[in-house]
C-alpha positions as CSV (number, residue, x, y, z in Angstrom):
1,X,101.3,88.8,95.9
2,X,100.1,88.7,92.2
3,X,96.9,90.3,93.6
4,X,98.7,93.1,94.9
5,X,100.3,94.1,91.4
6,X,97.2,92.9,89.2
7,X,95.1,95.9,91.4
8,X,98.4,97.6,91.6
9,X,98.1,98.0,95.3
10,X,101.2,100.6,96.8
11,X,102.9,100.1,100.1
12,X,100.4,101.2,103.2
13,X,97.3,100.9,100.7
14,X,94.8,98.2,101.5
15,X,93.5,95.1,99.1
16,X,90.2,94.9,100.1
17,X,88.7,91.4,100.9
18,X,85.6,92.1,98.3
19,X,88.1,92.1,95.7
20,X,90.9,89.5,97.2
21,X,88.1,87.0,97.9
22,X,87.1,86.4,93.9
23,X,90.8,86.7,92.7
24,X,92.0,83.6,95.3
25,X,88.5,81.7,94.7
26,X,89.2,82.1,90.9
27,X,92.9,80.7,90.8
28,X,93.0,78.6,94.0
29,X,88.8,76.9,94.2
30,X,90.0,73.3,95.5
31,X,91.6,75.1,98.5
32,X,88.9,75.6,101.5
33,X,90.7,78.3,103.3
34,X,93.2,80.1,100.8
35,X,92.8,83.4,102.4
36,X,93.5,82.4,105.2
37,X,96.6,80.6,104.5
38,X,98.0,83.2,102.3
39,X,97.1,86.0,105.0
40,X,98.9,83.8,107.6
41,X,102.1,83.4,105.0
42,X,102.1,86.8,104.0
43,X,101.9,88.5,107.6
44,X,104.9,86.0,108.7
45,X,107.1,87.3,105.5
46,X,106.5,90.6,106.2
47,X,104.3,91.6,103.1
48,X,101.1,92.7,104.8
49,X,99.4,93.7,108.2
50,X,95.9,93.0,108.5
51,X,93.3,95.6,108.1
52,X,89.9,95.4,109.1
53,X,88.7,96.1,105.3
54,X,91.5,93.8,103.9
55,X,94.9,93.3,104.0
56,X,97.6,96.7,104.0
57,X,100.7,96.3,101.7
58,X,103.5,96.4,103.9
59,X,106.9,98.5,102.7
60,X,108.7,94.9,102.9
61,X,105.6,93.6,100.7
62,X,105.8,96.8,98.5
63,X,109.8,95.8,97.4
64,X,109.0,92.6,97.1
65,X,105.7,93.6,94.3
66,X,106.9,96.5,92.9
67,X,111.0,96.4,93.1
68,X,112.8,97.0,90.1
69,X,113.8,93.3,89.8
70,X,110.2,92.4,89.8
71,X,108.6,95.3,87.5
């Protein structure tokens, strides 16, 4: 989810994989298939939808980013 606030990503606006694949690579190398964990976690929460270009921030992921407790 940090990825969504570091490239301040808004609710129904895509992260595109050519910028999530360096960002997980970069803080998670020892895991083989990061993105596809974290796409599987984060579409069972709620927090995205996948897009063909990358993954779509969801309204649900949007509180959960951008809500004022998280700001």
């Amino acid at each position: 989810m940090d990825a969504f606030k570091q490239f301040e990503v808004r609710e129904g606006s895509v992260l595109p994989y050519q910028q999530l694949y360096p960002y997980l690579q970069e803080r998670y190398p020892h895991y083989k298939d990061v993105q596809k964990e974290a796409e599987h976690h984060l579409a069972k929460e709620g927090y995205i939808n996948p897009a063909p270009e990358g993954l779509m921030l969801t309204q649900v992921g949007h509180e959960h980013v951008w809500g004022e407790n998280n700001q």
